[in-house]
C-alpha positions as CSV (number, residue, x, y, z in Angstrom):
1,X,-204.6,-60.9,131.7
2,X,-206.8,-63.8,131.1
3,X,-207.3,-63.0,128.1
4,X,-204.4,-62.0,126.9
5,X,-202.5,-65.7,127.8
6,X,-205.4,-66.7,125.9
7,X,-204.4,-65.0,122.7
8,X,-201.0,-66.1,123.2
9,X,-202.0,-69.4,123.7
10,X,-204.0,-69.5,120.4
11,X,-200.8,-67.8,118.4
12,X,-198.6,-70.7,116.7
13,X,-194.6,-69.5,116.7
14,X,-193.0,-69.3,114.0
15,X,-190.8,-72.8,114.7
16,X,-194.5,-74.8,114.6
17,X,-195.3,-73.8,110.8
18,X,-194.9,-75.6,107.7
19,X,-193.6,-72.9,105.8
20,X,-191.2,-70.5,107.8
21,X,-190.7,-66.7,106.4
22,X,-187.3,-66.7,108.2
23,X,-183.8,-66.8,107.1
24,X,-183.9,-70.8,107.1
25,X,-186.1,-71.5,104.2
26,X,-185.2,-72.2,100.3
27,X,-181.2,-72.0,100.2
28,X,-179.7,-73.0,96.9
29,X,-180.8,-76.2,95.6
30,X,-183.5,-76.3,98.2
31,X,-186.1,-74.4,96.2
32,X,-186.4,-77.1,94.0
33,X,-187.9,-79.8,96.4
34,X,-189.6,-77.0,97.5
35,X,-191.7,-75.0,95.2
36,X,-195.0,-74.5,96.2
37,X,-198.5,-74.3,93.8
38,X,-200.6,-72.7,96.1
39,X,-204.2,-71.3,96.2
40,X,-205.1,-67.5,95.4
41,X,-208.8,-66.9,95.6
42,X,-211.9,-68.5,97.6
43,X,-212.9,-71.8,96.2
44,X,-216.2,-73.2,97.4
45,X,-214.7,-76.2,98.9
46,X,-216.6,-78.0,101.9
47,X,-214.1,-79.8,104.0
48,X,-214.8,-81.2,107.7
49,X,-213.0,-80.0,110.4
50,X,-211.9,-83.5,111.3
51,X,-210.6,-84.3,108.1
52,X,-208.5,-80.5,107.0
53,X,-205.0,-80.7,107.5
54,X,-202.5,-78.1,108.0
55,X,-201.7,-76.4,104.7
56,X,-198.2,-76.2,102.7
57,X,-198.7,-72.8,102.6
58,X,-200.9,-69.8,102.5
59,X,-204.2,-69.3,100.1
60,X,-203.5,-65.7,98.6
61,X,-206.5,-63.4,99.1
62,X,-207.3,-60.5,97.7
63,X,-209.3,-58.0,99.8
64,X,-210.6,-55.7,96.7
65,X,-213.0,-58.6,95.8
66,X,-214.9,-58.0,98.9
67,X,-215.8,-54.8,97.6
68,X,-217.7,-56.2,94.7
69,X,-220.1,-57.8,97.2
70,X,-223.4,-56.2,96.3
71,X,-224.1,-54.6,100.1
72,X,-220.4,-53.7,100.3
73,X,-220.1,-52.4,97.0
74,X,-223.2,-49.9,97.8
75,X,-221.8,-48.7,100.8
76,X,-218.5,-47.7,99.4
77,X,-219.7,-45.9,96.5
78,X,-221.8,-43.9,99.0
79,X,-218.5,-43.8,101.1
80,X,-216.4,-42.5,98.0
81,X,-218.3,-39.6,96.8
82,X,-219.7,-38.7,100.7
83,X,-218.2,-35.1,100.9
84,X,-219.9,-34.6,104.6
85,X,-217.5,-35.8,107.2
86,X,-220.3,-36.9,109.7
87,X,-222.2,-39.2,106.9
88,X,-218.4,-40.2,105.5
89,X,-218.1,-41.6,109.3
90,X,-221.4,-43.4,109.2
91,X,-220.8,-44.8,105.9
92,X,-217.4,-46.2,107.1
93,X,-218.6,-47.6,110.1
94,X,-221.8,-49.6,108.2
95,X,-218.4,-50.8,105.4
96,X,-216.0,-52.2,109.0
97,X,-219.4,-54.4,110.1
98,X,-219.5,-56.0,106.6
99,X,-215.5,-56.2,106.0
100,X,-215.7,-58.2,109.2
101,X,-218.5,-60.6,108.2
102,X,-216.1,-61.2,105.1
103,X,-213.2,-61.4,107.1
104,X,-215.0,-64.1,109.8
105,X,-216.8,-66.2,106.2
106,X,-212.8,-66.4,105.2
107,X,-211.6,-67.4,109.0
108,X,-214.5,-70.3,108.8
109,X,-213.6,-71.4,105.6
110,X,-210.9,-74.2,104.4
111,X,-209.0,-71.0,103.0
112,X,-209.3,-69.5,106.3
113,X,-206.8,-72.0,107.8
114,X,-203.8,-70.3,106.5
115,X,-204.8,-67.0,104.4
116,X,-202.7,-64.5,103.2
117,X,-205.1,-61.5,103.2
118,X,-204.0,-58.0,101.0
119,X,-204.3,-54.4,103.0
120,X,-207.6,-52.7,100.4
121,X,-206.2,-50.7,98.1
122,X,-208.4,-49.1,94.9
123,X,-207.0,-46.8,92.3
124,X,-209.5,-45.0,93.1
125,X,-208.2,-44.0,96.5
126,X,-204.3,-44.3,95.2
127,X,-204.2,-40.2,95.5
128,X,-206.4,-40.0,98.6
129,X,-204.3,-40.8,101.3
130,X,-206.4,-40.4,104.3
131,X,-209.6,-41.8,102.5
132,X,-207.4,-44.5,102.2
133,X,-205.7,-44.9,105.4
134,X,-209.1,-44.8,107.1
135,X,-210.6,-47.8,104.8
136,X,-207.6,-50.1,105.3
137,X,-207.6,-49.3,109.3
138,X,-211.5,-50.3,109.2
139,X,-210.6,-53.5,106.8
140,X,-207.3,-54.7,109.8
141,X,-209.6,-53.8,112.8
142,X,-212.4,-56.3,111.6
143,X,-209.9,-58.7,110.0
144,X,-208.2,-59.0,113.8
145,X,-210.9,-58.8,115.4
146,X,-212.9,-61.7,113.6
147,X,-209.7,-63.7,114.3
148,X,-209.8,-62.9,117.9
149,X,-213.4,-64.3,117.8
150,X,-212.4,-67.3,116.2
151,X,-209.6,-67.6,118.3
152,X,-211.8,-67.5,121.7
153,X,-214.0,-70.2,119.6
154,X,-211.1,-73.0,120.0
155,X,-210.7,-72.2,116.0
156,X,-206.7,-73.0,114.5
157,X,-206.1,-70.5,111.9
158,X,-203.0,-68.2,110.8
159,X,-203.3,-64.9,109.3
160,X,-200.4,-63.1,107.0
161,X,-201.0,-59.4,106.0
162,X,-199.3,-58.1,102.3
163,X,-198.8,-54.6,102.0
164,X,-200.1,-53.6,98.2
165,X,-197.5,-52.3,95.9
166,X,-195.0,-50.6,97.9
167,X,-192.2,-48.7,95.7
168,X,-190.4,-47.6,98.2
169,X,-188.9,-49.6,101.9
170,X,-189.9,-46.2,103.9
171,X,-193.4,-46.8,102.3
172,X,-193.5,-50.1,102.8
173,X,-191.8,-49.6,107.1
174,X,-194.9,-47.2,107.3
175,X,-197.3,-49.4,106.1
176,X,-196.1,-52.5,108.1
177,X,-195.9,-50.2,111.3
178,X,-199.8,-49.0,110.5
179,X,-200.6,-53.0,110.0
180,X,-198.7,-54.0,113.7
181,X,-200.5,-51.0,115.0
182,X,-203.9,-52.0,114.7
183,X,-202.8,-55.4,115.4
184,X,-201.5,-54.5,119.0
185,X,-204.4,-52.1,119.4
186,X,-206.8,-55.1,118.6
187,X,-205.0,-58.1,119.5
188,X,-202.5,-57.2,122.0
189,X,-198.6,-56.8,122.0
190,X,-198.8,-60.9,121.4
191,X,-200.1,-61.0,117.9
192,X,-198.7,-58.1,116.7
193,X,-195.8,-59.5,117.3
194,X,-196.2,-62.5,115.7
195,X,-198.0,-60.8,112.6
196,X,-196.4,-62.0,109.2
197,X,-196.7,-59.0,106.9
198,X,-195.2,-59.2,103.7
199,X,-195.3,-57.2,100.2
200,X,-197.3,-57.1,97.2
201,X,-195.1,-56.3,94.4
202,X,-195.7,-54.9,90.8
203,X,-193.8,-55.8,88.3
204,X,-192.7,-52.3,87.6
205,X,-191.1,-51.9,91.0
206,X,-187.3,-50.8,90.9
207,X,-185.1,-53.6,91.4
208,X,-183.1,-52.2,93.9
209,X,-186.2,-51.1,95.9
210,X,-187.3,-54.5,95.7
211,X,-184.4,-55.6,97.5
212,X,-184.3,-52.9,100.1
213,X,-188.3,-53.9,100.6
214,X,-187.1,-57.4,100.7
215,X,-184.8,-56.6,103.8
216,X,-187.6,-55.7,106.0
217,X,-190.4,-57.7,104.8
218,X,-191.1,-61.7,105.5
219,X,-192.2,-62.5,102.2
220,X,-192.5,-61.0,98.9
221,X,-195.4,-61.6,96.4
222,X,-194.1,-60.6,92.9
223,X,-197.9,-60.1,91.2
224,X,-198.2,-60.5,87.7
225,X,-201.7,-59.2,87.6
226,X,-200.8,-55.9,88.3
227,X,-199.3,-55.5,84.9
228,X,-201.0,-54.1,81.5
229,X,-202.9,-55.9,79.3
230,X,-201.0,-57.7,77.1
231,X,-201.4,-61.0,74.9
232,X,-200.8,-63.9,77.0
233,X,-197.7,-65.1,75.8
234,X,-196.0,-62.0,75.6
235,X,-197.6,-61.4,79.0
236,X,-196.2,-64.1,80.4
237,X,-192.4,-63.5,79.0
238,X,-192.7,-59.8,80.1
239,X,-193.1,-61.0,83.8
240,X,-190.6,-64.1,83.8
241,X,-188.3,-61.8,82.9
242,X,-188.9,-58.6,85.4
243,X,-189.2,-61.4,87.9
244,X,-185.6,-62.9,87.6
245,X,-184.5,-59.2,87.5
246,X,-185.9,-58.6,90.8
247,X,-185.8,-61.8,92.5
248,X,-181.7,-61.7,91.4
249,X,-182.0,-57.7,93.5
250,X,-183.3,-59.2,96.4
251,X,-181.2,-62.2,96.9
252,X,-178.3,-60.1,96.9
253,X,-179.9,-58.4,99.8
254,X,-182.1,-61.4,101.3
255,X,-180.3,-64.5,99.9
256,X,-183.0,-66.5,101.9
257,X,-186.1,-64.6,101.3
258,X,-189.1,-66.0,100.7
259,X,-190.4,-64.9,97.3
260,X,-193.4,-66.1,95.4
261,X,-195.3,-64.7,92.2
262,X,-199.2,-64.6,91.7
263,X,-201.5,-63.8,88.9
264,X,-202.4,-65.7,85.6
265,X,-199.0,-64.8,84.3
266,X,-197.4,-66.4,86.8
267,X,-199.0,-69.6,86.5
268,X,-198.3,-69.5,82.8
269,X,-194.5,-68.6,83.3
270,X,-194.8,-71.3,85.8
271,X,-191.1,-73.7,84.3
272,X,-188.9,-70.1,84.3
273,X,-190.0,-69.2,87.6
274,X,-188.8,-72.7,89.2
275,X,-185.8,-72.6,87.3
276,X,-184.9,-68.8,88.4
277,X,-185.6,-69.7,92.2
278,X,-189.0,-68.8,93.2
279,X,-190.6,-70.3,96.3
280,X,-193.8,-70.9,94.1
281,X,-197.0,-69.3,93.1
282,X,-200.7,-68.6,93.7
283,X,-202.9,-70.1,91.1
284,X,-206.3,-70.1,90.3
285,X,-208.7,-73.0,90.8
286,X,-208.8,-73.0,86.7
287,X,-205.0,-72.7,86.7
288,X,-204.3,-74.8,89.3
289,X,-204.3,-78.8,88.0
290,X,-202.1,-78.2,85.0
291,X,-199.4,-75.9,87.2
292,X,-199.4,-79.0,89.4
293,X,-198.8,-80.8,86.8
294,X,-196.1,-79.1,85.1
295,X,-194.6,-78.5,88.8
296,X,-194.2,-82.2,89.4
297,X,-192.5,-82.7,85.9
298,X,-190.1,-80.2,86.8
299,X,-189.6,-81.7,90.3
300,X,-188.8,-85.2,89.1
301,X,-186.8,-83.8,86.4
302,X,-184.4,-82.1,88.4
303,X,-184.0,-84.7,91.0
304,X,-183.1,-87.1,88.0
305,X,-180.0,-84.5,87.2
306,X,-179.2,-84.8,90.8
307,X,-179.4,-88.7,91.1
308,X,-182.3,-88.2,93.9
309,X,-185.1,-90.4,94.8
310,X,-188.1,-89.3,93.2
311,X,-191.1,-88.9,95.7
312,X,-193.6,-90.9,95.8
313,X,-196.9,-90.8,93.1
314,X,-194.0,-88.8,90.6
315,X,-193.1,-92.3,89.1
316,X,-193.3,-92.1,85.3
């Protein structure tokens, strides 16, 4: 019991954060004051506890880069091509120890404040199910249970789960039900609870899908780096416009849903996505001064056209 009012005592509700996935956020005109250029990636940034303040939003992070990490990357080729059950188990069990070093590097971190962490997923894996299943549950058992541990450590941080590429609302229902699973089995009926999960979108997602994913999810992540290769430019057109097609499908459903896009195309379609009604996007660290840029331009601009005060530092 101790423990448990101690988890529940270390969750924030969902009335104490900056950025609420609810049905109150980014109504009509409100998306304009508040579109958000936020982080995607771990940036080697050292900060001091004292000085961090809570972030505008989440830093997007995707969980497939942990595999690249020379240890973990050994052990999962081992683990791919492991036809013997017994050593596939061993193999697994060597991957959740480093997943969960990765996961409590991230919790310690700036970016570990507020992260928005994707559920692995590997093409490799995309037609086996269960080898699949059983790498994600080992990547949510060690991502929850490194927050536990920084949670009995005094630590303040807020974790948000995305689903990867859902095409279907009963895939993604199943996959958000496997997520709050491990989460109660880890954390307690507290957390899971409280879990954000949202989706990871591809751009070739149905529209009405979208939508019906949309219903059920507290946040969508339209990802433009999930698309083909493709000149930049063209690139960049291609996903402004399957964006507005699915972000006009899932305000019919969700008019208040929280919907940002990631991915270098994003940043570069960057002036249609705030005029369609994103919430804002994920950029890289190289990406990220000139879409700050190019956000506060459009900011001030559009308060001008409304007669609004500009904020502060937006003076021309």
């Amino acid at each position: 019991m101790k423990g448990e009012r101690q988890q529940q005592n270390g969750l924030r509700s969902r009335e104490e954060r900056p950025l609420m996935y609810n049905e109150g956020a980014n109504t009509g005109q409100e998306h304009k004051a508040a579109f958000l250029i936020l982080r995607e990636g771990r940036e080697e940034r050292t900060v001091p506890p004292a000085d961090r303040r809570l972030p505008a939003g989440p830093c997007l992070i995707r969980s497939e880069t942990w595999l690249l990490a020379p240890k973990l990357a050994e052990l999962y080729a081992s683990w791919l091509f492991a036809e013997e059950e017994p050593l596939a188990e061993r193999l697994l069990q060597r991957m959740y120890y480093r997943l969960r070093a990765e996961a409590s590097a991230l919790l310690e971190s700036p970016d570990g404040d507020w992260a928005a962490v994707t559920v692995l997923f590997t093409p490799e894996l995309a037609a086996r199910r269960s080898r699949l299943a059983a790498l994600q549950d080992a990547q949510l058992e060690a991502l929850f249970t490194a927050l536990a541990e920084r949670q009995r450590r005094g630590g303040d941080c807020r974790l948000d789960l995305l689903a990867p590429y859902p095409a279907s609302a009963a895939e993604f229902a199943a996959m958000r039900e496997f997520i709050e699973t491990v989460a109660e089995q880890t954390l307690g009926h507290a957390y899971a609870a409280a879990c954000r999960i949202g989706a990871l979108i591809a751009p070739e997602t149905q529209q009405a899908a979208a939508g019906e994913i949309a219903r059920i999810a507290d946040f969508l992540v339209l990802d433009g780096a999930a698309g083909g290769a493709a000149p930049e430019s063209a690139a960049a057109e291609g996903f402004a416009r399957s964006t507005s097609l699915a972000l006009a499908a899932v305000r019919r459903v969700k008019p208040a849903a929280v919907v940002f896009a990631a991915g270098p195309s994003a940043a570069k379609a960057l002036a249609d996505l705030y005029r369609i009604g994103c919430s804002g996007v994920f950029c890289s660290a190289a990406q990220r001064t000139e879409a700050l840029l190019r956000a506060a331009s459009l900011t001030w601009d559009a308060r001008a056209e409304q007669h609004l005060p500009c904020p502060r530092g937006f003076r021309r």
